[in-house]
Residue frames relative to the residue before (quaternion, step in Angstrom):
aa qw qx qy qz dx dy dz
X 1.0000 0.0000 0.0000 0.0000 0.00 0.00 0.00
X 0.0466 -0.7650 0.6421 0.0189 3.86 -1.18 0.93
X 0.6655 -0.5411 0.4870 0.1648 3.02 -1.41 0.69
X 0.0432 -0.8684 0.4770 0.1283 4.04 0.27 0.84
X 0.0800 -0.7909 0.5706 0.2059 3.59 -0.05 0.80
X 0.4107 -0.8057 0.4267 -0.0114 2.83 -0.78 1.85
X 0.6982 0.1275 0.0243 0.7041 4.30 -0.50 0.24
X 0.0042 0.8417 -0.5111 0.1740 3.53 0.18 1.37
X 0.0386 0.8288 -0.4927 -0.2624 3.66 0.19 -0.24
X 0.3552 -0.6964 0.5885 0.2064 3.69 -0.83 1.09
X 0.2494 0.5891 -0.7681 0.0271 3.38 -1.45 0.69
X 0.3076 -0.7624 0.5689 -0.0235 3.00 -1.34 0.82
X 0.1620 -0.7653 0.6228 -0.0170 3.68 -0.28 2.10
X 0.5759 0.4878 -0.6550 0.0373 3.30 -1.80 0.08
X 0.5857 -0.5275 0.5264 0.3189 3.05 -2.16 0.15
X 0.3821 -0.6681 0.5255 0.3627 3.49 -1.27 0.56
X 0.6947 -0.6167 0.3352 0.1572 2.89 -1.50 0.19
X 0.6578 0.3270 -0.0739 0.6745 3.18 2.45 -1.20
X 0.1338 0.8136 -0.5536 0.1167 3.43 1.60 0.80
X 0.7034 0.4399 -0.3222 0.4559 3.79 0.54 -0.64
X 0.6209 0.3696 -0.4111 0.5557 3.54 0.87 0.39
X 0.6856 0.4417 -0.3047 0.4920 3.48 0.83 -0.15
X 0.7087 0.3904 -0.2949 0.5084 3.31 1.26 -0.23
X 0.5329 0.5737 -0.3935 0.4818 3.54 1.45 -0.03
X 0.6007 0.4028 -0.3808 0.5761 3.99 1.07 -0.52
X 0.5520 0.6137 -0.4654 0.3195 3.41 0.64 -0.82
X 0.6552 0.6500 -0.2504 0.2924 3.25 1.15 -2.04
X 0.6875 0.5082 -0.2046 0.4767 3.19 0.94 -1.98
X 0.7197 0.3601 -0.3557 0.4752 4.37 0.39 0.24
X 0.5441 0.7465 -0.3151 0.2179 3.76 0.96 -0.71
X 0.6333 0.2524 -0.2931 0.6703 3.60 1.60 -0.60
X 0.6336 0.4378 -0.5201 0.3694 3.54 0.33 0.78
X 0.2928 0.6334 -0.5785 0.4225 3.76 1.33 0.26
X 0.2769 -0.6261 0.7196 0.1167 3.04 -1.80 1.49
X 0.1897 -0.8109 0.5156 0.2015 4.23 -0.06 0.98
X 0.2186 0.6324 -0.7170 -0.1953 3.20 -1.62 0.02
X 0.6762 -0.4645 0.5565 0.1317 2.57 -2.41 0.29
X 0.2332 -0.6926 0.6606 0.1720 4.03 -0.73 1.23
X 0.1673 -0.8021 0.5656 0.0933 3.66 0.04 0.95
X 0.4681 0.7780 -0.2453 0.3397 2.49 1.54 -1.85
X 0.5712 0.7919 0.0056 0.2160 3.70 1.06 -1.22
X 0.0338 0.9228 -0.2818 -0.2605 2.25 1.53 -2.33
X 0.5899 -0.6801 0.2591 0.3498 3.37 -0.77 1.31
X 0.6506 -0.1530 -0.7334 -0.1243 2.14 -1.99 0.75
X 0.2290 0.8415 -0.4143 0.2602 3.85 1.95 0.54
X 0.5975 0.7382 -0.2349 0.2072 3.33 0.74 -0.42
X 0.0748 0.8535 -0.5132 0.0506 3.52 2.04 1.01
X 0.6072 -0.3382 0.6312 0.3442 3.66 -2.17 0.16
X 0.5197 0.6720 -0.5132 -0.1222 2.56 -1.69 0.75
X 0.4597 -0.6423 0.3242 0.5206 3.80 -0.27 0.31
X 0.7124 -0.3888 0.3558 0.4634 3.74 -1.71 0.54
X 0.4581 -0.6175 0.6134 0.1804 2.81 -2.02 1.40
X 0.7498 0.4603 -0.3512 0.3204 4.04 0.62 -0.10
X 0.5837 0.5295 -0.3479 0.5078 2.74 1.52 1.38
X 0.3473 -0.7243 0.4923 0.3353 3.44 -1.36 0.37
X 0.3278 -0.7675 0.5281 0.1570 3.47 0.23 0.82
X 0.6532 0.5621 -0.2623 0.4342 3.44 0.40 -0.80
X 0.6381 0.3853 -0.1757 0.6431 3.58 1.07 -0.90
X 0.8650 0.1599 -0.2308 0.4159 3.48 -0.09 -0.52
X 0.4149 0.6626 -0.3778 0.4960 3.16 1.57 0.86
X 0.1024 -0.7153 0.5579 0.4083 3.48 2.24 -1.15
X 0.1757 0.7659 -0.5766 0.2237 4.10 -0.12 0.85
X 0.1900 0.9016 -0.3857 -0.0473 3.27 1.26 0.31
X 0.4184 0.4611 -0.5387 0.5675 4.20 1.48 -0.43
X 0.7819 0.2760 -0.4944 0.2610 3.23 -0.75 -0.86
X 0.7553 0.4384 -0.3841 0.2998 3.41 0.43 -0.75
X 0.5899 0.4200 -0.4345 0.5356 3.60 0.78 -0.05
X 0.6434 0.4006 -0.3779 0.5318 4.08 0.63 0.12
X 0.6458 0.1753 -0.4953 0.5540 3.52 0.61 0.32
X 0.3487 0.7316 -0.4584 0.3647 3.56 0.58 0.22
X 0.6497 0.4798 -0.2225 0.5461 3.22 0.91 -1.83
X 0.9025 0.2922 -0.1608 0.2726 3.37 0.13 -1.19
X 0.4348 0.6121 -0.4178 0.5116 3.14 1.50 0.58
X 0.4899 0.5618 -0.3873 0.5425 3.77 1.74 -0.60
X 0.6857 0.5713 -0.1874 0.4103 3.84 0.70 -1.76
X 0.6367 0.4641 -0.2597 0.5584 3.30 1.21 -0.93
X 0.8645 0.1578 -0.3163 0.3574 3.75 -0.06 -0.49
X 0.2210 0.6816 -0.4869 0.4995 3.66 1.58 0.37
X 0.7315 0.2409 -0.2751 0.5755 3.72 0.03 -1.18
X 0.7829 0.2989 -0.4044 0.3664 3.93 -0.18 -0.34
X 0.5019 -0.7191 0.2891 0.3840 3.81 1.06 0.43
X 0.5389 0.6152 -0.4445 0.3655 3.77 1.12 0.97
X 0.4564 -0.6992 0.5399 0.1063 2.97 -1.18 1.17
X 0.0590 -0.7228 0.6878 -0.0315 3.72 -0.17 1.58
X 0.0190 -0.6308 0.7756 0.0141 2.95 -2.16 0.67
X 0.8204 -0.0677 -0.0136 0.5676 3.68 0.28 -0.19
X 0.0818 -0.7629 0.6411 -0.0204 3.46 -1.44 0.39
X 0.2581 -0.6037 0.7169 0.2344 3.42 -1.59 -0.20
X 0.1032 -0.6650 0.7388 -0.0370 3.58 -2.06 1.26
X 0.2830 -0.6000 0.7418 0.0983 2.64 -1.81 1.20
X 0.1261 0.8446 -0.5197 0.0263 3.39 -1.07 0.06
X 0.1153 0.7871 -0.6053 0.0289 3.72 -0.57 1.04
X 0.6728 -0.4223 0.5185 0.3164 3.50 -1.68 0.24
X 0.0492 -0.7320 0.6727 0.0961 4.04 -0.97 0.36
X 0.3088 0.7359 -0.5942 -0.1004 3.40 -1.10 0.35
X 0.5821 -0.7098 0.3848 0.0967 2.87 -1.74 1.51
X 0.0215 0.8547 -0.4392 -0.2761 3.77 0.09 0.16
X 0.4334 -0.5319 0.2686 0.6761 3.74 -0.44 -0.56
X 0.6456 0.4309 -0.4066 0.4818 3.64 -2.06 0.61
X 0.7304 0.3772 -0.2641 0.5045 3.74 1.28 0.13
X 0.0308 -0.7005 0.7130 -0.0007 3.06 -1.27 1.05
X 0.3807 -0.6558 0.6195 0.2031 3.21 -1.73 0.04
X 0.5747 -0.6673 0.4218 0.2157 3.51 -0.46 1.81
X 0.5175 -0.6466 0.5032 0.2466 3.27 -1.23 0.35
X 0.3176 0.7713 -0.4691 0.2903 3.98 -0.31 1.23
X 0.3499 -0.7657 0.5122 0.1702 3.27 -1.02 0.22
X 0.2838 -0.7813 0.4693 0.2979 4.00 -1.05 0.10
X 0.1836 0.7886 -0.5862 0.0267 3.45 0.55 0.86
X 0.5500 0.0648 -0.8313 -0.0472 1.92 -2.24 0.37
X 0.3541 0.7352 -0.5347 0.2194 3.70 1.34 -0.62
X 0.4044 -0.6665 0.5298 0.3340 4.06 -1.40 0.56
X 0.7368 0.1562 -0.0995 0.6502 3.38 0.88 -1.00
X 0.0116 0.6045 -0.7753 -0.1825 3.24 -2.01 -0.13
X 0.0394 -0.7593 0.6476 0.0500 3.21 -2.03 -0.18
X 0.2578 -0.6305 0.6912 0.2412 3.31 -1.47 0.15
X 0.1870 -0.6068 0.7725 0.0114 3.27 -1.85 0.23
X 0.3034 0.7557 -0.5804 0.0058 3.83 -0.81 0.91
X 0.4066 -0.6561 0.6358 0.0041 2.38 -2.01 1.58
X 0.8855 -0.0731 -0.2209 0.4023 3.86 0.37 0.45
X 0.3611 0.6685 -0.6093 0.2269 3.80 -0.61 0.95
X 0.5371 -0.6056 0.5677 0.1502 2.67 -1.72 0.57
X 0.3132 -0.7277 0.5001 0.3496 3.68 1.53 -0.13
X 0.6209 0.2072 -0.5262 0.5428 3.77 0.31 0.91
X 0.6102 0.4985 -0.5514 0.2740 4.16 -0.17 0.77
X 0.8583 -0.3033 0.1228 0.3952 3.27 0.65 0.97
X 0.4538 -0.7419 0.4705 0.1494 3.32 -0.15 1.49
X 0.1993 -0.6953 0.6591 0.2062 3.44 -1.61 0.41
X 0.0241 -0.8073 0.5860 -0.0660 3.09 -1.09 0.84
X 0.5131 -0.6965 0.5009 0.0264 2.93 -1.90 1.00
X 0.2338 -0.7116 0.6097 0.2594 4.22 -0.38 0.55
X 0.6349 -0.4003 0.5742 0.3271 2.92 -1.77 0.01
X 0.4415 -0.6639 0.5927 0.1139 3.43 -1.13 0.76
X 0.7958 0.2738 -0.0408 0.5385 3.25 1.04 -1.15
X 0.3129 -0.8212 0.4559 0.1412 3.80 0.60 1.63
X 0.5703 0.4542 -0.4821 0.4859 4.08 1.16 -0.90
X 0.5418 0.5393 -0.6215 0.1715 3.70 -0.26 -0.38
X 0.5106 0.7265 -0.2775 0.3666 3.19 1.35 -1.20
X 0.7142 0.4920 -0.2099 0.4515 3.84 0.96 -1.13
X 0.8682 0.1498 -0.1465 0.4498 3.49 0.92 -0.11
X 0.6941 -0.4781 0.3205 0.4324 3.70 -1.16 1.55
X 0.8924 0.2871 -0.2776 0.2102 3.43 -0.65 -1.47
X 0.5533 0.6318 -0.1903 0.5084 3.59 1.90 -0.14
X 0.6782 0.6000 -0.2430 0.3477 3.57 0.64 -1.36
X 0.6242 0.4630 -0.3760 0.5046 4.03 1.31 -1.31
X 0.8484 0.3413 -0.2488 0.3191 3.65 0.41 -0.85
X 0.8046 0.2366 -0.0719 0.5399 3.59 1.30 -0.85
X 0.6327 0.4343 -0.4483 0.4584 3.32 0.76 0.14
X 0.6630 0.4351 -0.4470 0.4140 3.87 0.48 -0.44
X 0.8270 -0.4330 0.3182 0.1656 3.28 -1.85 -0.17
X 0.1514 -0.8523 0.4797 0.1436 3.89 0.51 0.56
X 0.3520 -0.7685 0.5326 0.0430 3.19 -1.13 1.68
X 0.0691 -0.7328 0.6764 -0.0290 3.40 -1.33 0.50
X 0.3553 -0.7050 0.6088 0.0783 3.40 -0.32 1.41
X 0.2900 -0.7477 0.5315 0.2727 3.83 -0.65 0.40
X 0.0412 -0.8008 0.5964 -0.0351 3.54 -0.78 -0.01
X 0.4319 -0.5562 0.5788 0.4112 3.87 -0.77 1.20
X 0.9514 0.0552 -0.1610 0.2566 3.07 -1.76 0.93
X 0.2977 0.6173 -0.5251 0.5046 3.40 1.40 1.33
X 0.1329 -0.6803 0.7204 0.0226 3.44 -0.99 0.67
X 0.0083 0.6725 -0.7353 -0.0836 3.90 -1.67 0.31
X 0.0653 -0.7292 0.6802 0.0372 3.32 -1.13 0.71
X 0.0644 0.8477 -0.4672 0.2429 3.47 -0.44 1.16
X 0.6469 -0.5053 0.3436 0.4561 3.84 -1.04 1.12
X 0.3358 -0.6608 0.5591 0.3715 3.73 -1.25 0.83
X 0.5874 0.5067 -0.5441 0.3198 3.76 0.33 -0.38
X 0.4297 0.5841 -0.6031 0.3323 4.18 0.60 -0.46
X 0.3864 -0.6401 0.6284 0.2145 2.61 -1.98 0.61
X 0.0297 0.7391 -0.6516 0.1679 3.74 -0.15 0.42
X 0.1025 -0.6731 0.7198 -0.1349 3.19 -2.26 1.13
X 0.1701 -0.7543 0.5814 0.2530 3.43 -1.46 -0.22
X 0.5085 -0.6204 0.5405 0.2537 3.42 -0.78 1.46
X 0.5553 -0.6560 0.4724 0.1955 3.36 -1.86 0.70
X 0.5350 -0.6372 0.5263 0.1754 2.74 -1.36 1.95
X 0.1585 -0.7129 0.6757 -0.0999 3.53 -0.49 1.22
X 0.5594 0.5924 -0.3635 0.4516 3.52 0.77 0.00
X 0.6407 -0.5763 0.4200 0.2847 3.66 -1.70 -0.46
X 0.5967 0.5890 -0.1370 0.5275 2.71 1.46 -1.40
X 0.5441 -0.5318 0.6421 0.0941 3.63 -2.07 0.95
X 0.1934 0.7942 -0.5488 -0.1749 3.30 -0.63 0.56
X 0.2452 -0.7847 0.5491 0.1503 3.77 -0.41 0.52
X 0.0205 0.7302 -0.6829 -0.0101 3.51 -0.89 0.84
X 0.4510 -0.6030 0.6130 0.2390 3.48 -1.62 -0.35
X 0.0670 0.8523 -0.5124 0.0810 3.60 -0.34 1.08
X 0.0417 0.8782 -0.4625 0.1146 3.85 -0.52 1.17
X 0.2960 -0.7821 0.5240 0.1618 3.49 -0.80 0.69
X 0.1635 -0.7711 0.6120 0.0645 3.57 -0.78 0.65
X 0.5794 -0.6304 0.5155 -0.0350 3.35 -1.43 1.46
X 0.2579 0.7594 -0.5739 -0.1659 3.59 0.08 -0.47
X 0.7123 -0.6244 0.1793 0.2656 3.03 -1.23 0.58
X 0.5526 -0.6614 0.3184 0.3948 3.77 0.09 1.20
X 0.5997 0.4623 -0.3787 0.5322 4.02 0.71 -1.35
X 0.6818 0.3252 -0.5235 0.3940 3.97 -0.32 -0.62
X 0.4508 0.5845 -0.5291 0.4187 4.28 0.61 -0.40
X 0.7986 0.3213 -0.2583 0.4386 3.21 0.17 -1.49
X 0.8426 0.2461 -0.3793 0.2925 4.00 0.67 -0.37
X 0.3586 0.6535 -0.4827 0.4598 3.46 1.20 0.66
X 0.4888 0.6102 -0.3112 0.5403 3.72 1.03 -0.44
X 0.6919 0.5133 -0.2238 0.4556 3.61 0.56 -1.79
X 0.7868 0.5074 -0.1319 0.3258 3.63 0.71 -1.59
C-alpha cells in the first residue's frame, strides 16, 4: 500500500547550466531597459519594471534563455502528461529595490508562469508560494506542512516554472542590493485543449 498524493501541484526548480551565457546577453541589454514604476501598486509595492504586454525576451533577442525555458517548458509538461507544440510568451524584467516587495497574486488565466534570475545575492527577499488548498490551514496534522507558504531562495541562474493560477510573492528586500530577475507567462495553444479532450 502507498500513499497517493493527490491534486499535486508541479513546479519545477533548477539552475541552468549555460546561466553565464544567458546572463552575459542578458548583461549586454540591461542599461538599455526603459523602467517603470506600478505605482498603481502602492508604496512600498511599487518594483521597476518594463511593460507586461510584451515579450521582452524576444524583442530583447535573448535567445539562451529562451531556448532554456523552452527546454523546460518541454520537461515541465512531459511530467504533467501534456503534449505541447507551440505557445505564446509574455515576458518582462522585475527589479527589486530595498523597501520593495512583490504583493501576493497570481497570473491566471496564463497555464504556466516563471521566473528566471539574473542578479541576487539570495538574501533580497525570498519568493514564495501559498497554499492552493486554504482547508489545510483548518486542521493540526496538515497546516505545518501544507497549509503555510513555500520558500524559494533565489539564486543567479535558478529558474521556476510553475501553475499560473498560484498565488506567489516576493518578501521584502531588506537588504542593499537590486535584484533583477526575468519573469514570463506562457499561453499554450488553445486548439491542443480542445484536441487532447478528443484523444
Amino acid at each position: 500500500m502507498s500513499i497517493e498524493q493527490l491534486y499535486a501541484t508541479p513546479i519545477l526548480v533548477k539552475v541552468l547550466d549555460n546561466h553565464k551565457n544567458i546572463n552575459y546577453d542578458i548583461g549586454k541589454e540591461i542599461d538599455k531597459i526603459n523602467w517603470h514604476t506600478k505605482k498603481e501598486w502602492g508604496e512600498p509595492n511599487h518594483i521597476s519594471t518594463t511593460d507586461f504586454g510584451e515579450d521582452i525576451i524576444s524583442s530583447k533577442n535573448l535567445f539562451s534563455l529562451s531556448d532554456a525555458i523552452d527546454d523546460c517548458l518541454k520537461e515541465y509538461c512531459k511530467d504533467i502528461d501534456f503534449k505541447m507544440t507551440n505557445y505564446s510568451r509574455k515576458s518582462w524584467i522585475l527589479k527589486i529595490k530595498n523597501g520593495h516587495f512583490a504583493h501576493s497574486h497570481n497570473h491566471a488565466p496564463t497555464d504556466i508562469s516563471g521566473v528566471y534570475y539574473y542578479q541576487t545575492t539570495g538574501n533580497d527577499g525570498h519568493f514564495f508560494f501559498e497554499s492552493p488548498n486554504t482547508y489545510f490551514e483548518t486542521s493540526k496534522c496538515f497546516r505545518k506542512k501544507y497549509g503555510q507558504r513555500f520558500l524559494q531562495q533565489p539564486q543567479v541562474g535558478k529558474i521556476i516554472l510553475f501553475p499560473g493560477w498560484l498565488r506567489h510573492g516576493v518578501f521584502l528586500n531588506s537588504s542593499n542590493d537590486e535584484r533583477i530577475s526575468i519573469s514570463f507567462n506562457i499561453k499554450l495553444n488553445s486548439f491542443l485543449y480542445l484536441l487532447q479532450k478528443l484523444v
